[in-house]
C-alpha positions as CSV (number, residue, x, y, z in Angstrom):
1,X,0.0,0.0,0.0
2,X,1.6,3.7,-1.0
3,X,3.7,2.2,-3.6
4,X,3.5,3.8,-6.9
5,X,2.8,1.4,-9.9
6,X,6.5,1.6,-10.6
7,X,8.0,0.8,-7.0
8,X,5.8,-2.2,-6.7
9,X,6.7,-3.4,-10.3
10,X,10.6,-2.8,-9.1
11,X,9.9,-4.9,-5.8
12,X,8.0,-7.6,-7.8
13,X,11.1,-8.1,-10.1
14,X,13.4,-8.1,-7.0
15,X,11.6,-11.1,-5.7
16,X,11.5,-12.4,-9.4
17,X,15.2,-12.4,-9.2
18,X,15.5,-13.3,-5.8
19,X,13.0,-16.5,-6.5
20,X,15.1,-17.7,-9.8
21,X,18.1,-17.2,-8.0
22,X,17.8,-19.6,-5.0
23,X,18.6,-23.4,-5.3
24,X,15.9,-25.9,-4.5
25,X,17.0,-29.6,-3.9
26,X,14.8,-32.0,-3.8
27,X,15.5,-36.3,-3.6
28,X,19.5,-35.1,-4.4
29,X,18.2,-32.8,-7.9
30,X,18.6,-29.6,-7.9
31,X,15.3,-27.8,-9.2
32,X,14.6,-24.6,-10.7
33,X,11.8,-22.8,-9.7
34,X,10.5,-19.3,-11.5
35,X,7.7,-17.2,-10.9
36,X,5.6,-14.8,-13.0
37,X,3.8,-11.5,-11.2
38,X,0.8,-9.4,-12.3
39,X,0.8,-5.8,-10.7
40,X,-1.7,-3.5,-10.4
41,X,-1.7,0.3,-9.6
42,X,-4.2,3.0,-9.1
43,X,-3.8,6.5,-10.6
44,X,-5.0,9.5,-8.6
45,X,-8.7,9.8,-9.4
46,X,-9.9,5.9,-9.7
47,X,-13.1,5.4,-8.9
48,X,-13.0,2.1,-9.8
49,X,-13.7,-1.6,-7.7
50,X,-11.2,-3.2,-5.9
51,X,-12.9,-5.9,-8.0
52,X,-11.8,-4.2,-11.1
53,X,-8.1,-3.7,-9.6
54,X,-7.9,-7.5,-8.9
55,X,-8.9,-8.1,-12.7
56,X,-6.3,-5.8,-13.7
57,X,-3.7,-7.5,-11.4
58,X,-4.9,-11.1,-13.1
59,X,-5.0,-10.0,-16.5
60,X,-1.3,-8.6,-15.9
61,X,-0.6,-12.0,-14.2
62,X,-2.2,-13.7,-17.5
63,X,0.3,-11.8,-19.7
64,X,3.4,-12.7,-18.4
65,X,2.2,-16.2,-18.6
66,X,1.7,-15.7,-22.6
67,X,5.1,-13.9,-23.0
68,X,7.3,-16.7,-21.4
69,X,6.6,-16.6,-17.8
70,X,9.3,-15.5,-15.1
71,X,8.5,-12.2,-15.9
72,X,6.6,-9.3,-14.1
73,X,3.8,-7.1,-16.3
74,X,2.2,-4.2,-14.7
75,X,-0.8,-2.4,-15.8
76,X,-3.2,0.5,-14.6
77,X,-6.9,0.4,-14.5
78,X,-8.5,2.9,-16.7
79,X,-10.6,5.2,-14.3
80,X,-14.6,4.7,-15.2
81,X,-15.8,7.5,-17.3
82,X,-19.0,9.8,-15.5
């Protein structure tokens, strides 16, 4: 909470890199483990749902999945028109 879009994009990819970069054994093999992150901000003036930020958070989520995973995409919910 407070963090603008950008800061918690930059914290996501820190714990992208941080996740990636830790060994995992398992049974004597060594696994890798990635994740992807979806990250939603509000601009000043949203009067949107936290409904509609969650959907914006998942839809992010959803495209880092399609564009090779172990990635973070951000986007911004469009404020709702009057």
């Amino acid at each position: 909470p407070g963090t603008p879009p950008g800061g918690a994009s930059e914290v996501a990819q820190q714990l992208r890199e941080k996740i990636a970069g830790t060994v995992h054994r398992c049974d004597g093999q060594v696994l890798s483990v990635t994740a992807s992150f979806g990250v939603a901000g509000l601009e000043a003036g949203f009067t949107g749902t936290v409904e509609g930020l969650l959907k914006a958070a998942e839809c992010a989520l959803q495209r880092a999945k399609e564009h090779g995973r172990n990635r973070v995409e951000s986007m911004v919910p469009a404020p709702l028109s009057a």
